[in-house]
Phi, psi and omega in degrees: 000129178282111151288125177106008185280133161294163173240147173237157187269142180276140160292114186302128181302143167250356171255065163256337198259329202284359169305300170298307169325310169310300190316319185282319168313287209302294157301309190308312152352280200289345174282299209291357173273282183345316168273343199238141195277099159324089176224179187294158161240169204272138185293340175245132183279132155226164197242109178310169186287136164289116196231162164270335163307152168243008175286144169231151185284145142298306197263157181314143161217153180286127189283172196201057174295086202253141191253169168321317197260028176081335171305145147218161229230125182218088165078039151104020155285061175353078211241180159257185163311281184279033187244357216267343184285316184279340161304311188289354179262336230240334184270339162302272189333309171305331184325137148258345149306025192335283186339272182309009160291111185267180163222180185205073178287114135307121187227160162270158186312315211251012176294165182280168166265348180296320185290346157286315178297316169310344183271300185290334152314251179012300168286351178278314175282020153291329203098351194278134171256003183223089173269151159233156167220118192302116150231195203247161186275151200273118147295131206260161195308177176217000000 
Protein backbone atom coordinates (compact mmCIF):
# COMPACT_ATOMS: atom_id res chain seq x y z
CA UNK A 1 0.00 0.00 0.00
CA UNK A 2 1.18 3.53 -1.27
CA UNK A 3 1.20 5.84 1.73
CA UNK A 4 0.09 9.74 0.52
CA UNK A 5 -1.83 8.16 -2.52
CA UNK A 6 -5.13 9.90 -2.66
CA UNK A 7 -8.29 7.61 -3.82
CA UNK A 8 -10.28 9.69 -6.59
CA UNK A 9 -13.96 9.02 -6.70
CA UNK A 10 -15.35 8.12 -10.05
CA UNK A 11 -17.38 11.18 -11.30
CA UNK A 12 -20.76 10.44 -11.71
CA UNK A 13 -21.66 9.95 -15.70
CA UNK A 14 -24.85 12.32 -16.41
CA UNK A 15 -26.28 10.02 -19.33
CA UNK A 16 -26.18 7.01 -17.17
CA UNK A 17 -30.15 8.16 -17.00
CA UNK A 18 -30.49 8.43 -20.71
CA UNK A 19 -30.29 4.56 -21.36
CA UNK A 20 -33.16 3.50 -20.03
CA UNK A 21 -35.10 6.35 -21.60
CA UNK A 22 -34.05 5.29 -24.96
CA UNK A 23 -35.08 1.71 -24.12
CA UNK A 24 -38.71 2.69 -23.06
CA UNK A 25 -38.95 5.30 -26.21
CA UNK A 26 -38.01 2.61 -28.45
CA UNK A 27 -40.65 -0.30 -26.88
CA UNK A 28 -43.19 2.21 -26.81
CA UNK A 29 -42.19 2.53 -30.91
CA UNK A 30 -42.74 -1.00 -31.38
CA UNK A 31 -45.80 -1.13 -29.58
CA UNK A 32 -47.77 1.58 -31.56
CA UNK A 33 -46.37 0.24 -34.72
CA UNK A 34 -47.84 -2.94 -33.68
CA UNK A 35 -50.94 -2.15 -32.17
CA UNK A 36 -51.79 0.48 -34.44
CA UNK A 37 -53.63 0.16 -37.63
CA UNK A 38 -52.26 0.59 -40.92
CA UNK A 39 -53.89 0.99 -43.86
CA UNK A 40 -53.39 1.92 -47.98
CA UNK A 41 -54.72 5.25 -48.88
CA UNK A 42 -57.00 6.19 -51.43
CA UNK A 43 -55.02 7.45 -54.54
CA UNK A 44 -57.51 9.92 -55.22
CA UNK A 45 -58.41 12.43 -52.21
CA UNK A 46 -62.12 12.89 -51.94
CA UNK A 47 -63.83 14.69 -49.38
CA UNK A 48 -67.41 12.44 -48.93
CA UNK A 49 -71.14 13.70 -49.15
CA UNK A 50 -72.32 14.49 -45.28
CA UNK A 51 -75.01 12.05 -44.09
CA UNK A 52 -77.26 11.21 -40.99
CA UNK A 53 -77.19 7.50 -41.35
CA UNK A 54 -75.34 5.37 -39.14
CA UNK A 55 -74.90 2.30 -40.88
CA UNK A 56 -71.94 0.65 -41.57
CA UNK A 57 -70.67 -2.02 -44.32
CA UNK A 58 -69.47 -5.23 -42.50
CA UNK A 59 -67.85 -6.78 -45.52
CA UNK A 60 -65.02 -6.16 -47.71
CA UNK A 61 -66.21 -4.17 -50.87
CA UNK A 62 -64.31 -3.19 -54.11
CA UNK A 63 -63.73 0.04 -53.91
CA UNK A 64 -64.75 2.88 -56.48
CA UNK A 65 -63.25 6.46 -56.14
CA UNK A 66 -64.61 9.17 -58.28
CA UNK A 67 -62.93 12.78 -57.50
CA UNK A 68 -64.47 16.12 -58.61
CA UNK A 69 -62.60 16.48 -61.56
CA UNK A 70 -63.60 13.45 -62.80
CA UNK A 71 -60.91 11.04 -62.51
CA UNK A 72 -61.54 7.31 -61.22
CA UNK A 73 -59.69 5.10 -59.09
CA UNK A 74 -60.83 1.02 -59.18
CA UNK A 75 -59.20 -0.82 -56.16
CA UNK A 76 -56.34 1.61 -55.75
CA UNK A 77 -55.96 2.02 -59.63
CA UNK A 78 -56.35 5.00 -61.79
CA UNK A 79 -58.72 4.29 -64.98
CA UNK A 80 -60.73 5.69 -67.34
CA UNK A 81 -64.41 5.84 -67.05
CA UNK A 82 -65.09 3.40 -69.86
CA UNK A 83 -62.78 1.27 -68.63
CA UNK A 84 -64.63 0.80 -65.27
CA UNK A 85 -67.54 -1.81 -66.59
CA UNK A 86 -65.34 -4.55 -67.79
CA UNK A 87 -62.96 -4.50 -64.51
CA UNK A 88 -66.10 -4.55 -61.91
CA UNK A 89 -67.34 -7.82 -64.14
CA UNK A 90 -63.90 -9.01 -64.48
CA UNK A 91 -63.54 -8.49 -60.70
CA UNK A 92 -67.26 -10.14 -60.00
CA UNK A 93 -66.11 -13.45 -61.79
CA UNK A 94 -63.06 -13.60 -59.52
CA UNK A 95 -65.26 -13.65 -56.62
CA UNK A 96 -65.69 -16.35 -54.60
CA UNK A 97 -68.35 -15.28 -52.44
CA UNK A 98 -70.63 -14.10 -55.78
CA UNK A 99 -73.62 -13.19 -53.45
CA UNK A 100 -72.00 -10.94 -51.04
CA UNK A 101 -70.22 -9.16 -53.65
CA UNK A 102 -70.54 -5.61 -53.08
CA UNK A 103 -69.19 -2.11 -54.22
CA UNK A 104 -68.40 1.02 -52.23
CA UNK A 105 -68.57 4.30 -54.38
CA UNK A 106 -66.48 6.53 -52.50
CA UNK A 107 -67.65 10.34 -54.64
CA UNK A 108 -66.31 13.99 -53.33
CA UNK A 109 -69.06 16.12 -51.62
CA UNK A 110 -68.72 18.77 -54.81
CA UNK A 111 -69.22 15.98 -57.72
CA UNK A 112 -71.79 16.99 -60.44
CA UNK A 113 -74.42 14.26 -60.21
CA UNK A 114 -74.23 13.67 -63.75
CA UNK A 115 -70.79 12.61 -63.44
CA UNK A 116 -72.07 10.19 -60.36
CA UNK A 117 -75.20 8.82 -62.56
CA UNK A 118 -72.55 8.12 -65.24
CA UNK A 119 -70.62 6.29 -62.97
CA UNK A 120 -73.76 4.67 -61.26
CA UNK A 121 -75.05 3.65 -64.81
CA UNK A 122 -72.24 1.74 -65.76
CA UNK A 123 -72.56 -0.13 -62.60
CA UNK A 124 -76.05 -0.89 -63.29
CA UNK A 125 -75.46 -2.24 -66.43
CA UNK A 126 -72.82 -5.00 -64.99
CA UNK A 127 -75.72 -6.15 -62.81
CA UNK A 128 -74.27 -5.81 -59.31
CA UNK A 129 -77.54 -5.15 -56.91
CA UNK A 130 -75.12 -4.43 -54.05
CA UNK A 131 -74.06 -0.71 -54.14
CA UNK A 132 -73.19 1.22 -51.34
CA UNK A 133 -72.11 4.87 -51.24
CA UNK A 134 -69.59 6.18 -48.76
CA UNK A 135 -70.36 9.15 -46.66
CA UNK A 136 -68.89 10.97 -43.48
CA UNK A 137 -71.42 11.20 -40.76
CA UNK A 138 -72.86 14.57 -40.48
CA UNK A 139 -71.86 16.79 -37.50
CA UNK A 140 -74.34 17.94 -35.72
CA UNK A 141 -74.02 21.98 -34.70
CA UNK A 142 -73.64 22.32 -30.64
Amino acid sequence: MKVGQSIQHKKPNQDDGLIPLINIVFLMLIFFMVAGHISQSDPIKVQPPSSVSDKHEQEEAVVIIVATDGQVSFEQDIIELAALGPLVNQRFEQAENKPGFSLLVKVDANLAVEKLQDVLNIIKQTGIKRVSLATQRQTEPS
